[in-house]
Structures are given as C-alpha cells and as structure tokens.
C-alpha positions as CSV (number, residue, x, y, z in Angstrom):
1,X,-128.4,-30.0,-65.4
2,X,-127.3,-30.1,-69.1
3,X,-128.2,-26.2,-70.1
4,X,-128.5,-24.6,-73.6
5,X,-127.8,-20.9,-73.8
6,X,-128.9,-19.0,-76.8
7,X,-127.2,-15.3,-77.8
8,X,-124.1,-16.5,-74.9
9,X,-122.0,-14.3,-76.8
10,X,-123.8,-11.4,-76.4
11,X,-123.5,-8.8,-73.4
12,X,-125.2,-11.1,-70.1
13,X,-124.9,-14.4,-71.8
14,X,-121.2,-13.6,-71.3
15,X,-121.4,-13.1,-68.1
16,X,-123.8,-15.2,-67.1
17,X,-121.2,-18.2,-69.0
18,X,-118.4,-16.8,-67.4
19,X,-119.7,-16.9,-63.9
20,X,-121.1,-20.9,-64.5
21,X,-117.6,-21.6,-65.9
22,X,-115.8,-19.7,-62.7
23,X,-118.4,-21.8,-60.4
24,X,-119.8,-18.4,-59.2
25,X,-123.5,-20.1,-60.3
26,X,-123.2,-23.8,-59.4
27,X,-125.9,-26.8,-60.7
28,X,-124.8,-27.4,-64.1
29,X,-123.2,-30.4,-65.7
30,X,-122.8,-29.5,-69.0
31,X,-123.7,-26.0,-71.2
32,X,-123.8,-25.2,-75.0
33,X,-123.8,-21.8,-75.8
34,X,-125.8,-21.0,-79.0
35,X,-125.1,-17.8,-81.0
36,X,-125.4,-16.4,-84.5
37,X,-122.5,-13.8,-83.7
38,X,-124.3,-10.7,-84.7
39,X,-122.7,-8.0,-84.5
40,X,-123.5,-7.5,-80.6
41,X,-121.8,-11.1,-80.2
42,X,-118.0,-11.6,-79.4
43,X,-116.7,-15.0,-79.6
44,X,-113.4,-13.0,-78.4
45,X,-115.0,-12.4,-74.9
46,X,-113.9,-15.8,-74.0
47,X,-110.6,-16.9,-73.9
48,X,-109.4,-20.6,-75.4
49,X,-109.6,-22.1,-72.4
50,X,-112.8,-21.0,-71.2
51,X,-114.1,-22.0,-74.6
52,X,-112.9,-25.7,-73.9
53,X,-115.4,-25.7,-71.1
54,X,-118.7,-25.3,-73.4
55,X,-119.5,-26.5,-76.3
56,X,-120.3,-23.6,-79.7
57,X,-123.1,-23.6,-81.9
58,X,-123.0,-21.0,-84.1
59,X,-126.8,-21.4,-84.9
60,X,-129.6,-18.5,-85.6
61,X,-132.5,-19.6,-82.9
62,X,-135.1,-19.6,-86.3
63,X,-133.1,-22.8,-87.5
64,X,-135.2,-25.8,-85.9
65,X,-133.3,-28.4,-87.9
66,X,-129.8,-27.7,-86.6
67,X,-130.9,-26.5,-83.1
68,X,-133.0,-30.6,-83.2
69,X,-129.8,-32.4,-81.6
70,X,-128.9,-29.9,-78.7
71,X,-132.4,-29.9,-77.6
72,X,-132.9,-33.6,-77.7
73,X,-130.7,-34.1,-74.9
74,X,-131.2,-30.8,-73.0
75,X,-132.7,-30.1,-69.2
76,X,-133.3,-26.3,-70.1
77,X,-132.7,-23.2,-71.9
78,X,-131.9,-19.8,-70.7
79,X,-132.9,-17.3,-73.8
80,X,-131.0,-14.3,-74.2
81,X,-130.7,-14.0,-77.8
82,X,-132.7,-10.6,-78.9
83,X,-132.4,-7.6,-80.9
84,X,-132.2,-5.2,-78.1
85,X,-131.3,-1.4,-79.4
86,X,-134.5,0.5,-79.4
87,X,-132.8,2.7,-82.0
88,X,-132.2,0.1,-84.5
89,X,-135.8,-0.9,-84.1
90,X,-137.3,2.3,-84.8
91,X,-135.3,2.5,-88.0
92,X,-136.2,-1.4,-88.9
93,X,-138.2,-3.5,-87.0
94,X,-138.0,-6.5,-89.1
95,X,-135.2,-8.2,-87.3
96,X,-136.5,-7.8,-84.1
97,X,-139.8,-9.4,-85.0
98,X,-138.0,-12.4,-86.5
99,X,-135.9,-13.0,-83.6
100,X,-137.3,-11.6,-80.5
101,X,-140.5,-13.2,-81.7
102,X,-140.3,-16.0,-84.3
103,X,-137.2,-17.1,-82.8
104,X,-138.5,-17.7,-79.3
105,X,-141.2,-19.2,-80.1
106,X,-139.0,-21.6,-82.3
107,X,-137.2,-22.4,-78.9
108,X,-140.6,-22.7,-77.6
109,X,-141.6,-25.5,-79.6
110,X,-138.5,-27.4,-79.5
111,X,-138.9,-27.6,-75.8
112,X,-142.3,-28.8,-76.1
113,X,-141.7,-31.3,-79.2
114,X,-138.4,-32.7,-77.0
115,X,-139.8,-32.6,-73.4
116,X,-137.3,-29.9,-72.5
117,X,-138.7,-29.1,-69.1
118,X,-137.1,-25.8,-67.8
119,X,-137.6,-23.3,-70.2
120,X,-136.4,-19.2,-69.0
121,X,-137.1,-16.1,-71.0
122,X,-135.0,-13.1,-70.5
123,X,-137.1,-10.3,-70.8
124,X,-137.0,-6.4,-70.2
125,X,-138.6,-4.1,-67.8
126,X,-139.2,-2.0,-71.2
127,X,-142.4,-4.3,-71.6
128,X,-144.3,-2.2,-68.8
129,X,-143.4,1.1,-71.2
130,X,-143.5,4.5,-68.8
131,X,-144.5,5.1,-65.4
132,X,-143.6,8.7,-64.0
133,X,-144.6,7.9,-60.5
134,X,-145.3,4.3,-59.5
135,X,-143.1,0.9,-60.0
136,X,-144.1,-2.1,-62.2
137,X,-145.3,-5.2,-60.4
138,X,-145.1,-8.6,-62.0
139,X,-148.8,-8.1,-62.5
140,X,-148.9,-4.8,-63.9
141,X,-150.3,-4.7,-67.6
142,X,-147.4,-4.4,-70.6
143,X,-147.5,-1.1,-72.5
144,X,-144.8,-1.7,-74.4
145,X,-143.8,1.8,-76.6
146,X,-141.4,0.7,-78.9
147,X,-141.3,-1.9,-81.5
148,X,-138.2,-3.5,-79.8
149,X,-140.4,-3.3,-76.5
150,X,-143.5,-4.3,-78.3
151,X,-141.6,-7.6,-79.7
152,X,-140.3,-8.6,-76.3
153,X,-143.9,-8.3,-74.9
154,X,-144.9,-10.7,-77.5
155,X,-142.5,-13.3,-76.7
156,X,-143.5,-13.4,-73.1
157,X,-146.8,-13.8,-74.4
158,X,-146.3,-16.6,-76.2
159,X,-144.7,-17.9,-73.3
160,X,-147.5,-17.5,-71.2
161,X,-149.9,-19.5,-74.0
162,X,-147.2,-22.1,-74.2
163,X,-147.8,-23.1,-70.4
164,X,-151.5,-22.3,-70.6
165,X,-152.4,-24.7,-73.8
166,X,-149.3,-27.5,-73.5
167,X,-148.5,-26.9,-69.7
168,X,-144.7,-26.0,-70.4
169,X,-142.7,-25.6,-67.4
170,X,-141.9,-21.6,-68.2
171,X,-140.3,-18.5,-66.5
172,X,-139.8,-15.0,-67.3
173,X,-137.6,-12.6,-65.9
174,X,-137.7,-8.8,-66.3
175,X,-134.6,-6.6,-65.7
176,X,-134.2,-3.3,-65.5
177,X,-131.0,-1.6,-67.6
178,X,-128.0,-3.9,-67.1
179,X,-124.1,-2.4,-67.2
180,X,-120.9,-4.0,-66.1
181,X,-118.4,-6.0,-69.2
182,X,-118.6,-7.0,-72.6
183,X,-121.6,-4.9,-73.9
184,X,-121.4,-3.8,-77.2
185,X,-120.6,0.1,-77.0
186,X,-123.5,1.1,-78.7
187,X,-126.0,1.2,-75.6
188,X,-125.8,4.4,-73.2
189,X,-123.0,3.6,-71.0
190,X,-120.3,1.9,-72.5
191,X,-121.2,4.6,-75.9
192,X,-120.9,7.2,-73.4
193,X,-117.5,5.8,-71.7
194,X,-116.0,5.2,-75.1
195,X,-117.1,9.0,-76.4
196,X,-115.7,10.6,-73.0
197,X,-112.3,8.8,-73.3
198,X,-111.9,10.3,-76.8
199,X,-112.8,13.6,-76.0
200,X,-116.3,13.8,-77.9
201,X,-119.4,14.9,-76.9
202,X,-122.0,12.8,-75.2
203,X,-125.3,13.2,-77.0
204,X,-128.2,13.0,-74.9
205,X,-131.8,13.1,-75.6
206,X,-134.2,15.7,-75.2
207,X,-132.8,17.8,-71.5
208,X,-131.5,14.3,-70.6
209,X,-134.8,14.0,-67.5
210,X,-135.5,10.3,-68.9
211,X,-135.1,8.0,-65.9
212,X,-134.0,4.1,-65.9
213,X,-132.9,1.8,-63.5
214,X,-130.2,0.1,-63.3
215,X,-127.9,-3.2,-62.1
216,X,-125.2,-4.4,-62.8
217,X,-124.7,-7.2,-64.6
218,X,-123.7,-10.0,-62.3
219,X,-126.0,-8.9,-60.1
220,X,-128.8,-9.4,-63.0
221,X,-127.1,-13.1,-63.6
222,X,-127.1,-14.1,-60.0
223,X,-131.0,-13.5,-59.7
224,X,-131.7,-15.3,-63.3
225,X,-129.8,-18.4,-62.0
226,X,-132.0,-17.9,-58.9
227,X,-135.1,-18.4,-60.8
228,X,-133.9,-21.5,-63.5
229,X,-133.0,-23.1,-60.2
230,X,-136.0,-22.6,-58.3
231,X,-138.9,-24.3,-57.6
232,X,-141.0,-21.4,-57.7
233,X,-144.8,-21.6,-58.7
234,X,-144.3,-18.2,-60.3
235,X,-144.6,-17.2,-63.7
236,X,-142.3,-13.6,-64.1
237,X,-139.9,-12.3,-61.7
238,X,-139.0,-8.6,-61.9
239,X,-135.0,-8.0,-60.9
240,X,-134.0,-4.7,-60.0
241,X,-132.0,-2.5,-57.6
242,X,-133.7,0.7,-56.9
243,X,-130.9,2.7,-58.4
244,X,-133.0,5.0,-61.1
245,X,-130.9,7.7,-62.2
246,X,-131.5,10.1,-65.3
247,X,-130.0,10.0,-68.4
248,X,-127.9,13.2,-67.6
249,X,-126.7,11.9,-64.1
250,X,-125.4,8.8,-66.3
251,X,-123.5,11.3,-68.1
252,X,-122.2,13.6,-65.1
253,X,-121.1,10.3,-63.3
254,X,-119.1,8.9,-66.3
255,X,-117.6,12.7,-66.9
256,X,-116.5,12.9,-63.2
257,X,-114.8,9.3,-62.8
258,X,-112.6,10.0,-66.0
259,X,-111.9,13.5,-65.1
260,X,-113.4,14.9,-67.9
261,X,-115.5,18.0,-68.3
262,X,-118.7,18.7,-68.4
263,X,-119.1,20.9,-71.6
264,X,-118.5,17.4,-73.4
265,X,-123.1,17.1,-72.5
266,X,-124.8,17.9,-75.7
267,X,-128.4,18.3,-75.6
268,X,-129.9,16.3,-79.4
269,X,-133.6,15.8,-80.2
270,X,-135.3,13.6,-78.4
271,X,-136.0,10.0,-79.7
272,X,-139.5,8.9,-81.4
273,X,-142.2,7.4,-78.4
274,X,-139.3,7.6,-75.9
275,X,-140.2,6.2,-72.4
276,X,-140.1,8.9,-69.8
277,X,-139.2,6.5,-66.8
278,X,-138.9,2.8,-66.0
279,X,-138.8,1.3,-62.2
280,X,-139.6,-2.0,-61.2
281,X,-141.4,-3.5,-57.8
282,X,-138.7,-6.0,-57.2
283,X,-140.5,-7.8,-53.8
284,X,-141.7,-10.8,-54.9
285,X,-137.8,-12.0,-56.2
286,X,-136.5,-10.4,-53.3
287,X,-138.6,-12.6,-50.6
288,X,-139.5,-15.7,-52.4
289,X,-135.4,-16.3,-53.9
290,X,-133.5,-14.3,-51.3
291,X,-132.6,-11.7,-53.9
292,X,-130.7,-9.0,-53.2
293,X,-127.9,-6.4,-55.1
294,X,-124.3,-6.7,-54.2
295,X,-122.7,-4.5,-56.3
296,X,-122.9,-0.8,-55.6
297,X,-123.3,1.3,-58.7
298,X,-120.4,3.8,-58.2
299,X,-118.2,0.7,-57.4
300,X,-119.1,-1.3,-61.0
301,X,-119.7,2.1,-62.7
302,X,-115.8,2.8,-62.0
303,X,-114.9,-1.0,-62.9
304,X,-116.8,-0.6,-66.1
305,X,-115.0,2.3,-66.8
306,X,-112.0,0.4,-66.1
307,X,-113.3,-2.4,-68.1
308,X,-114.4,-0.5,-71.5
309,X,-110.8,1.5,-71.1
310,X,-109.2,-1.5,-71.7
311,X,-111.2,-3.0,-74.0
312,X,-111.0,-0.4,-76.5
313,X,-106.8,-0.6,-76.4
314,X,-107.7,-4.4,-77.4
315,X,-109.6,-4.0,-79.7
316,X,-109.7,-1.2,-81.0
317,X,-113.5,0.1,-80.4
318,X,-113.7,3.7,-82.0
C-alpha cells in the first residue's frame, strides 16, 4: 500500500510513522508524510535515519496544486493534520475552520478527482460534546461545544456526503484523549508534567470534576491501522479504553509519580462551554477488528513522565 500521511509530524502521526517504520503496523510499501510544521509539528521527532525511510512534504493540506503528484500515485491517506487546542480555538477560530475543515475536504477531493480509494479521517470523541452519565455510540448524534469540536464535526460530515454523493471509500475514527511521546506540551498532560518538574503550579479548571478518557497513544495507532486495513462495511469506529479519570486525578497521578506535592493544584476559572464529561461505547471496534488496550495507564503515564523528562533536557521546553 503506498500511504500519504498528512500532519505526520504532529503528536500521533509520529507515532503512528514510527511504529510503520519499526514494522509494529505492517502492509505498507511506501509512506509520505505531509506536514506544514506548525508549531505542534517536530521534524526533530525523527531521527536521520528514520527520515530516510519516508519521503517529506512540507505542504499545508489547502494547497491542491502541490499536494496533485503525491495523490496521483497514492492507495490512501490517513488525515491527522488539525488544529486541535480547544483553547486556541476559543480565542480564534479561523485556523481551525480553514484546516480542520477546508483542508479536509481539499484531501477529500483529491481522492475523488485521483481515484484514491482508502480515504481515513482522524477524528475526536469531542464531536459527541458532554454526556454525564451514558457513553457515545457510533450512532449517537454530534453535539459538538466548541468551535475546535464544532470544526471536526464538520469534516466528518463532509466525509459522510463524500461517500453518499460520489461513493468514496471513507472511514472515521473517534478517539478519546490520547497521551504517550512527542505531544506538544501545551495539552493537559505533558503541560502538567513539564509545570510539576519545575516546581509550578498546575492550573486546573473550575474544582477540576471534568472527566475524559483516555489511551495511550500506540494503543490509539494500533486500532486506526486496524480500520485503514479492514474491510469493514462501517462508516466510524469509536477507540477507547474505559479509563475516564478527572482532571484533578490527572493532576494527583502526575504529582505522585514525580514525588512532588500536592499544594502545587491551583484551582483557575473555568473555561468558556467546557465539556463536563466525554466516554465512548467502544464495542463495535472492539468485536468487529479484535480491538483491545495494551497499555495500562499507570505503566505509560510513568513512561510519559519519563519521556517529557527527557525531552525537555533536549530541547529545552520551558
């Protein structure tokens, strides 16, 4: 399979590279990675031999005429590339409607126009927006509550018309919260781990009850190659663990592997429209692609720790 990657260089495309390029996820011949190396890219996250292994294009998704030749010749296309920091999208959404939106369905149309005929959209379990008590099926309807949330509930809509009107051989999946290596330190775990190894305080919204699950990454990646590969009749997959923790235990679990105390939990006003829970019905990836986690949180929250630890020495996060 020759596979096009867009936003590679970004927190799971990493991994999800690394793991084709270490033959952790088999089946493809040939991969170019396609990134505009925003600032939530790192071309540093692979090293110079690993980089001989894949061919760079340092390409924004919106550009159709230099994104023509890689899609000419391509068997499919696993989209990562997104604005993804609710935060930033509060402040200014115009980014995320130009990528997470134009920009997909850019990638859309090149797949139609050059007969690309496995198309995957990574999407977000944000799109089913809050649920206090029950768990979002594939089916359930999207709520989104944010304008990040709102714009990746677009794209999957436009996926969804792109196999109704031309046909397009389309999947989504929706995650819940990823950790794990190389995710830009401004999402709640690896911004907590950096704060906490320098001694400041964790800030945490409202009394820090807001509830997400989570997986670790590779985990995530495993399932997604699951689904490209698959023969599956089925539109979206849901991919989750059935860890959900609070924002606060986040906090008390990072404290607690670094040895550090608690009096470093501050308590800050709570964000605009913010999502009291997110947890996702997982059975249908689970029994028709023999999903299931193997990483235990506590395990990859301590080798994340390890990870970010490391990562700030080289280079020099603050």
């Amino acid at each position: 399979m020759k596979l096009i990657v867009t936003g590679g260089m970004g927190f799971i495309g990493t991994n999800y590279i690394k793991m084709i390029l270490n033959g952790t996820l088999g089946g493809i011949d040939s991969l170019v990675c396609v990134d505009s190396l925003t600032y939530a890219s790192n071309f540093q996250n692979f090293t110079k031999s690993e980089l001989r292994n894949f061919e760079f294009a340092k390409i924004d998704i919106n550009s159709k005429n230099l994104l023509a030749k890689y899609f000419k010749n391509a068997d499919a296309v696993v989209n990562f590339a997104a604005e993804s920091h609710v935060d930033r999208s509060i402040r200014d959404n115009s980014k995320f409607i130009r990528t997470n939106i134009c920009g997909t369905q850019n990638l859309l149309n090149l797949s139609y126009k050059y007969s690309v005929g496995n198309f995957l959209q990574i999407s977000t379990d944000e799109v089913y927006g809050s649920s206090r008590y029950t768990s979002a099926k594939e089916s359930s309807r999207l709520n989104p509550s944010s304008p990040y949330s709102a714009s990746k509930a677009a794209a999957d809509l436009l996926c969804m018309a792109m196999i109704k009107t031309h046909g397009m051989n389309v999947k989504i999946t929706r995650s819940c919260n990823n950790f794990g290596s190389y995710q830009y330190p401004e999402k709640i775990i690896p911004y907590f781990i950096m704060r906490a190894i320098k001694n400041k305080k964790l800030p945490i919204y409202g009394n820090g009850s807001n509830i997400r699950e989570w997986i670790h990454v590779s985990d995530n990646c495993i399932a997604i190659h699951k689904v490209l590969l698959s023969n599956s009749k089925s539109l979206v997959f849901n991919i989750g663990s059935g860890v959900r923790l609070s924002n606060l235990e986040i906090a008390e679990k990072i404290l607690t592997i670094l040895g550090k105390n608690k009096n470093l939990i501050e308590f800050v006003t709570d964000r605009k429209g913010h999502d009291y829970r997110y947890a996702l019905n997982f059975k249908k990836i689970k029994k028709e692609l023999d999903f299931n986690t193997r990483m235990n949180f506590n395990e990859g929250m301590k080798q994340t720790i390890d990870w970010y630890s490391n990562y700030r020495k080289k280079y020099s996060i603050e």
